[in-house]
N, C-alpha and C positions, 0 to 999 in steps of 0.2 A: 772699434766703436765708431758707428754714425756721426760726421761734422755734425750738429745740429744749430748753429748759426742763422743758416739758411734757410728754419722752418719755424713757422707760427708756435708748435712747442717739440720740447723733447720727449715727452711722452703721450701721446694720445688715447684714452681707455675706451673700448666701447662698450657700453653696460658696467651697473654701477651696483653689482650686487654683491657680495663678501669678497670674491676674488676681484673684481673692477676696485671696489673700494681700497684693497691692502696696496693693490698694484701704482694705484695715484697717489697717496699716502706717503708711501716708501719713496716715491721719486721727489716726489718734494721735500722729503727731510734728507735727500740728499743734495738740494741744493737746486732741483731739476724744473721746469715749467710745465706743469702739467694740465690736463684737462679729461673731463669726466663726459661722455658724450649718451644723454638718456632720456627716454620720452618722460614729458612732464608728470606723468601718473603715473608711472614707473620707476621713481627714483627709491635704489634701495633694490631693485630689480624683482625677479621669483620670490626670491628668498623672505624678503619684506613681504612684498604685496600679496602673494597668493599660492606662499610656498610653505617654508620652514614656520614662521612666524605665527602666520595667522592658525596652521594649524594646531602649533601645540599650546598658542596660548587656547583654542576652542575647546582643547583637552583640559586645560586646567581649569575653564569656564563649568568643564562637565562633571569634572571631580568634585568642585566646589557644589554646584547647585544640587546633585545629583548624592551627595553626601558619600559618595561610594567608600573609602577609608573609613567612615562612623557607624556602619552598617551591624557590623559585630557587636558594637554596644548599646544600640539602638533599636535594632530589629534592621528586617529585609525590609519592611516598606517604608525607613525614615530618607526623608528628602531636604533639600533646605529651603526647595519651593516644590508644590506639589505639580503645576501646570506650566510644562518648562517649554517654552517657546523659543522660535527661534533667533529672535530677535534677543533673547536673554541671552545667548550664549554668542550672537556677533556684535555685542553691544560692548563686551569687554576686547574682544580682535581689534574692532574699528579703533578702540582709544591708543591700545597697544601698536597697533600700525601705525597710526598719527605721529605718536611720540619718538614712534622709533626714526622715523620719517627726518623729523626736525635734529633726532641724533644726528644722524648721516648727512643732513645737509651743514650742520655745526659743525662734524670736525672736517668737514671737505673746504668751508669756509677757513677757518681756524688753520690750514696748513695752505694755504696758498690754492687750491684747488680748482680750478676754473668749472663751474655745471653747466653745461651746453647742454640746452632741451631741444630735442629733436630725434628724429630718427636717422642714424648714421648708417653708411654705405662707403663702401670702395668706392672712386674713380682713377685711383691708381695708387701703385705698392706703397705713399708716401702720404697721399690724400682721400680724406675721410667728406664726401659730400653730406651737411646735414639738414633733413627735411621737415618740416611740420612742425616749427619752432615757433617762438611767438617772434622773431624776426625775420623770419621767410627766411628758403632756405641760401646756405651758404658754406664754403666748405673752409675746410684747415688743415695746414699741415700738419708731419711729426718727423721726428727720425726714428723715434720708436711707438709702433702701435700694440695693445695689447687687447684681444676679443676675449671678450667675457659676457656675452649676450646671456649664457645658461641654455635651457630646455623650454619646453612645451609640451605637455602633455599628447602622445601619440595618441593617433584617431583611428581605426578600424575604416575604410572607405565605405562599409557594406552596411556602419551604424547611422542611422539619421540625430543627430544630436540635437537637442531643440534650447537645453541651455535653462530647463524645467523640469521636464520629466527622465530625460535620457541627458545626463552630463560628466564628463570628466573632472578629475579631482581639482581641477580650475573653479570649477561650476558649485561647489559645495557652497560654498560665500555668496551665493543670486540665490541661491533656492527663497521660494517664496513663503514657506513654511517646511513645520519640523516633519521630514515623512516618517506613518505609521511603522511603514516596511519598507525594505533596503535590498536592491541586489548590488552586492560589490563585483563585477566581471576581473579577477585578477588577486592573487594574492601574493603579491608583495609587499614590500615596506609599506609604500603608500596606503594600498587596500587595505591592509591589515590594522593601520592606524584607524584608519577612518572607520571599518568595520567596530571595533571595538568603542569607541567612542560612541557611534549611534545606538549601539548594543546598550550601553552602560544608561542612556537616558531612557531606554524603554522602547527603541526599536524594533522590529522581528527583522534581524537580519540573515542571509545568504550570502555567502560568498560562492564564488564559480571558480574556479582553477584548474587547469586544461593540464597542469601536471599533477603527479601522484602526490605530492606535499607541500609544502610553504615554508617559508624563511630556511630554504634546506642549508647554510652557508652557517646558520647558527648551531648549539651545542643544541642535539637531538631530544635530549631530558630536559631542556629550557622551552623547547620550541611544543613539547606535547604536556607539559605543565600551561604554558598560555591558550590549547588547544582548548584543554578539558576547563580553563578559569572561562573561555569564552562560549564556549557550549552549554556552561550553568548560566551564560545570560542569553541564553534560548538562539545561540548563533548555529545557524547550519549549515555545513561545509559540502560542497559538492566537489570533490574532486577528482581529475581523470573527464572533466566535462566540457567541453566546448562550446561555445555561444555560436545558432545558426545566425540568427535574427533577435531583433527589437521589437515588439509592437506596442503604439503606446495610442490612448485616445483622451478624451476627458474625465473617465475613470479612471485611468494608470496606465500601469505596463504590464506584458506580457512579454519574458525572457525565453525564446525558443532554445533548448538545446539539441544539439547534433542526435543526441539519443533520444530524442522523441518526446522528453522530457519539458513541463511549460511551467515556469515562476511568475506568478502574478504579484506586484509588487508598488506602491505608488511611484517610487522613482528607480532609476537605474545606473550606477556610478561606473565610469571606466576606470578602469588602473592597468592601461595595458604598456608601463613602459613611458619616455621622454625622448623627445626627440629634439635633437639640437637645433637654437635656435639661428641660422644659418643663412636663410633661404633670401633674405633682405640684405642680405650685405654685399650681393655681388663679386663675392669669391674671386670670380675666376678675372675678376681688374688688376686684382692687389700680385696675381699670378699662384691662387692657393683653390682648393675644394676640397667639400666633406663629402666625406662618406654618406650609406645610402641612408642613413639616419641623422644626418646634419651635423656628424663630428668632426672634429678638427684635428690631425695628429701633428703630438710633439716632440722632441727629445726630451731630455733629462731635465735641460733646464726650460722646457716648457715653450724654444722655439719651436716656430712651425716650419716650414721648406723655406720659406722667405724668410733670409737671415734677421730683419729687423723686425720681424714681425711676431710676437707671443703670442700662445693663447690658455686659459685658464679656468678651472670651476668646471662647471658639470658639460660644458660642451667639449672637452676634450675627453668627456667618458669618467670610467673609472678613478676612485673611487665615489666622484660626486656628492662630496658631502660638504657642507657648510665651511666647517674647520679648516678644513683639509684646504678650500678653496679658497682662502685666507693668504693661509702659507703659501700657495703655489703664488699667487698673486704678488706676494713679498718679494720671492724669493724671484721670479721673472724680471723683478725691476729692476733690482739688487744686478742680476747678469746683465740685464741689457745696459749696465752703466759703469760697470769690471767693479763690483764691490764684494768683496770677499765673503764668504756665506756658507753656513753647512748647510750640506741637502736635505733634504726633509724626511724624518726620523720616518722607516718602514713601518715601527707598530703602530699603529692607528687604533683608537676606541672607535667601537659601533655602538650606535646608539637608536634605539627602536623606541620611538613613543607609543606603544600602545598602553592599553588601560590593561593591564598590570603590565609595565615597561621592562625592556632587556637591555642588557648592554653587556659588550665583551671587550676583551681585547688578549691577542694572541692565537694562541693555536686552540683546535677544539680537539676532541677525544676522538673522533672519527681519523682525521690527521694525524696526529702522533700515533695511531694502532695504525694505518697506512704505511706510516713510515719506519713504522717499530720501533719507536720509539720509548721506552719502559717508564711508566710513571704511575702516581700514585693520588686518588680524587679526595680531600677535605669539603666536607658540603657542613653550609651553616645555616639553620633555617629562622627565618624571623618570629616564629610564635616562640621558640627559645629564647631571645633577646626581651629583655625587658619593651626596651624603645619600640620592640614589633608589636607590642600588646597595647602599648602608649597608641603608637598610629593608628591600630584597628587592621593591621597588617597580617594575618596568619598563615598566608601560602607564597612570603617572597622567600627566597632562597638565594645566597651566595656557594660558586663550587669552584673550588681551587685544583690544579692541575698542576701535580709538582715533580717534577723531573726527580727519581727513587736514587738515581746516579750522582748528580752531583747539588740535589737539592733547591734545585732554583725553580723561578716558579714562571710556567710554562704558557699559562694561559688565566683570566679570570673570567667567570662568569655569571652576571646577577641578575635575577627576576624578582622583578615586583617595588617596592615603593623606593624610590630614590638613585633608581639603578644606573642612572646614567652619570650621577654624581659619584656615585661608589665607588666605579670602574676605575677612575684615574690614579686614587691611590694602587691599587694592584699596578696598572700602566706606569707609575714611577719605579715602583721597586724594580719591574719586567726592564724597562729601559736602562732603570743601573746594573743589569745582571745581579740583583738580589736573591737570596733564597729568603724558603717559608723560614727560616728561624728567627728571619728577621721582624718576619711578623709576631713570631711567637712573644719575643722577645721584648713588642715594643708594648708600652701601657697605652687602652684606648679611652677615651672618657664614656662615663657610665652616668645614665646610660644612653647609649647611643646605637644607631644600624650599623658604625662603624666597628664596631667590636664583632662583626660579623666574621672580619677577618680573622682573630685572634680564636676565632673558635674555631671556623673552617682550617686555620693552622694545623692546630693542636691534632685536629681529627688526622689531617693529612700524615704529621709526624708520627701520632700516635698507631699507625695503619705500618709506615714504613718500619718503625724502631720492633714491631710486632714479627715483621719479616726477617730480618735482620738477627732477632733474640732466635728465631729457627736456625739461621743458620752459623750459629755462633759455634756451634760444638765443632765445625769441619774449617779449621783453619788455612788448608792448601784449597777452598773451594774461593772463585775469582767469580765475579759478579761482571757480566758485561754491561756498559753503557752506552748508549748510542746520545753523544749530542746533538742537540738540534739546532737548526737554521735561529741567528739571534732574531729574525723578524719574523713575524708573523705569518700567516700562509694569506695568499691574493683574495680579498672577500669583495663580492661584487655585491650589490645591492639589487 
């Protein structure tokens, strides 16, 4: 451990978004001096300002006003405003960011936390210079630094971005109105969020995707169920297609593609990927460099080459996600100060906000038939649950993946209303090495989407106890089981 005597504090963070936030936090409740280093419009970092945040609460702006749950009992054309702008739907982000805002400066106050406004840099392994503060700049020591700047939306050099008509998932938040038409360039997480969303308000959207499919990382029957819910709200998929060019004038856009192909469109969204936010810190003082995407590598415990030096959240890459950038954060502080800690639990939940949402956690069926792994699928669907008829819910779906050997359950996976909330009960049992009986076995309240499990159970038992009764008559017949890995298989976003 670093004398730290010697230095303005013990811990230094720069950027103050889930992973900066846990990492200053955690040192002060262990007794530590710490300080938070973040431009003043930026506090709360990505994540806050023009990431996580803003976009799912624009999702729940879009659910609400857009009536899409009530649709079933209502008709297709009931709304809960019929002329939905776009000002209605950043009108509830803005207040949510606000709030959340005043959270993160409250508990950073409330634990001793120092917020230095400015923009932080290297001038060497120890010292953080910071600039464009409201006290001109001036710099500070640490004996332990922690980088948590996050990402940036990656830019194509060959796109002219104007921050209007042609923008990145940054850019969603300035738009000046709601556009008729939408090309999303990219289908991943992000695109596919955003896709769905403008979809669901009455958009004609396109997506482009330069590979053969989307979310491929998720369960293949979840990912072509959000396929076929998104194409009934008139979404077009091109994929296998390449963007040449951009053209855009006072009318719109025109999306050229490689095949010759031309999308006329009022705006144009990129989602091509993030890129670490790197490029201002002057790396190579501290005696560290990213990669050719502005990443940061770490060990285990999230150092980087320079012993004192952490880094955390979506700039050291995978998995990049909120949660996750929490814990690593914690858990960095916790080592740079010898405080004892378990490492951070491999299964991880994923969680997709599109308009009808996925979330998993564990292995998928592609994986375990890769690995041979012998199992058996329980699937529960919401139009059978009372609660799915209450929400106006018919096409969400819970599928269980349950090891035929020694009955435990292998993976969960759910589409459609509440899914990211669902997920963790399956992610508890999974972490205690539970099997489905346990499900079977437990009573859910009625009624609820959480009895989703208790059906999806039963299907799963009821499939295997069916195999089982076959081959009950051949008592010297031995059944092989292949265990699997207790974590999950690597899911990149």
């Amino acid at each position: 451990m670093a004398e730290s005597s010697e230095y303005d504090y013990d811990l230094v963070v720069i950027g103050s978004g889930p992973g900066g936030q846990k990492a200053a936090i955690a040192a002060a409740k262990l007794g530590r001096r710490a300080a938070v280093v973040e431009r003043g419009d930026m506090v709360g970092g990505v994540c806050i300002n023009t990431g996580t945040i803003p976009s799912k609460t624009l999702r729940e702006a879009v659910l609400y006003l857009t009536g899409t749950y009530q649709r079933d009992m209502y008709g297709q054309n009931y709304r809960v405003k019929q002329d939905i702008t776009l000002e209605d739907l950043l009108a509830r982000t803005t207040h949510v960011i606000g709030r959340e805002i005043e959270v993160i400066r409250s508990q950073l106050n409330r634990n001793g936390v120092d917020l230095l406004h400015g923009t932080g840099r290297f001038t060497d392994a120890h010292t953080v210079l910071i600039e464009g503060g409201p006290g001109g700049s001036h710099s500070v020591t640490a004996a332990y630094v922690v980088i948590a700047t996050g990402t940036t939306p990656a830019r194509p050099g060959s796109i002219d971005f104007d921050g209007k008509k042609v923008i990145d998932s940054d850019g969603i938040l300035h738009l000046d109105q709601l556009p008729r038409s939408l090309v999303v360039v990219g289908a991943g997480v992000i695109g596919i969020e955003y896709a769905s969303m403008f979809a669901a308000v009455g958009c004609k959207v396109t997506v482009v995707e330069q590979r053969d499919q989307m979310l491929d990382f998720c369960d293949s029957e979840i990912v072509e169920s959000l396929k076929f819910h998104l194409r009934d709200l008139s979404v077009t998929f091109r994929f296998g297609e390449k963007v040449a060019s951009v053209e855009n004038n006072e009318l719109g856009t025109v999306t050229n593609l490689v095949s010759g192909k031309r999308i006329p469109a009022d705006a144009v969204m990129y989602s091509a990927g993030r890129q670490g936010a790197t490029d201002a810190l002057d790396l190579a003082n501290a005696g560290l460099e990213a990669d050719a995407r502005g990443r940061i590598t770490v060990d285990e415990h999230y150092r980087t080459s320079v012993g004192h030096i952490y880094a955390v959240g979506d700039v050291i890459g995978f998995p990049a996600l909120a949660a996750t950038s929490m814990e690593q954060g914690r858990l960095a502080a916790y080592h740079a100060f010898g405080e004892q800690v378990n490492s951070l639990i491999g299964l991880q939940p994923i969680g997709i906000y599109t308009i009808p949402e996925i979330s998993y956690c564990g292995w998928t069926e592609a994986d375990l038939t890769s690995s041979s792994v012998p199992y058996e699928v329980g699937i529960s669907r919401y139009r059978e649950l009372a609660r799915g008829q209450i929400a106006g819910d018919s096409y969400g779906m819970l599928k269980l993946l349950v090891s035929t050997g020694t009955r435990k359950l292998l993976g969960v996976h759910v589409f459609g209303s509440q899914a990211t909330e669902l997920v963790h009960l399956g992610q508890a049992i999974m972490t205690c090495e539970g099997t489905v009986d346990n499900l079977v076995d437990t009573v859910f309240n009625y009624p609820t989407l959480s009895e989703a499990y208790k059906v999806a159970a039963l299907d799963a038992v009821n499939k295997i106890r069916a195999v089982e009764r076959f081959f009950a008559s051949d008592p010297h017949r031995v059944e092989d089981d292949v265990e699997p890995l207790t974590n999950g298989p690597a899911v990149s976003h």
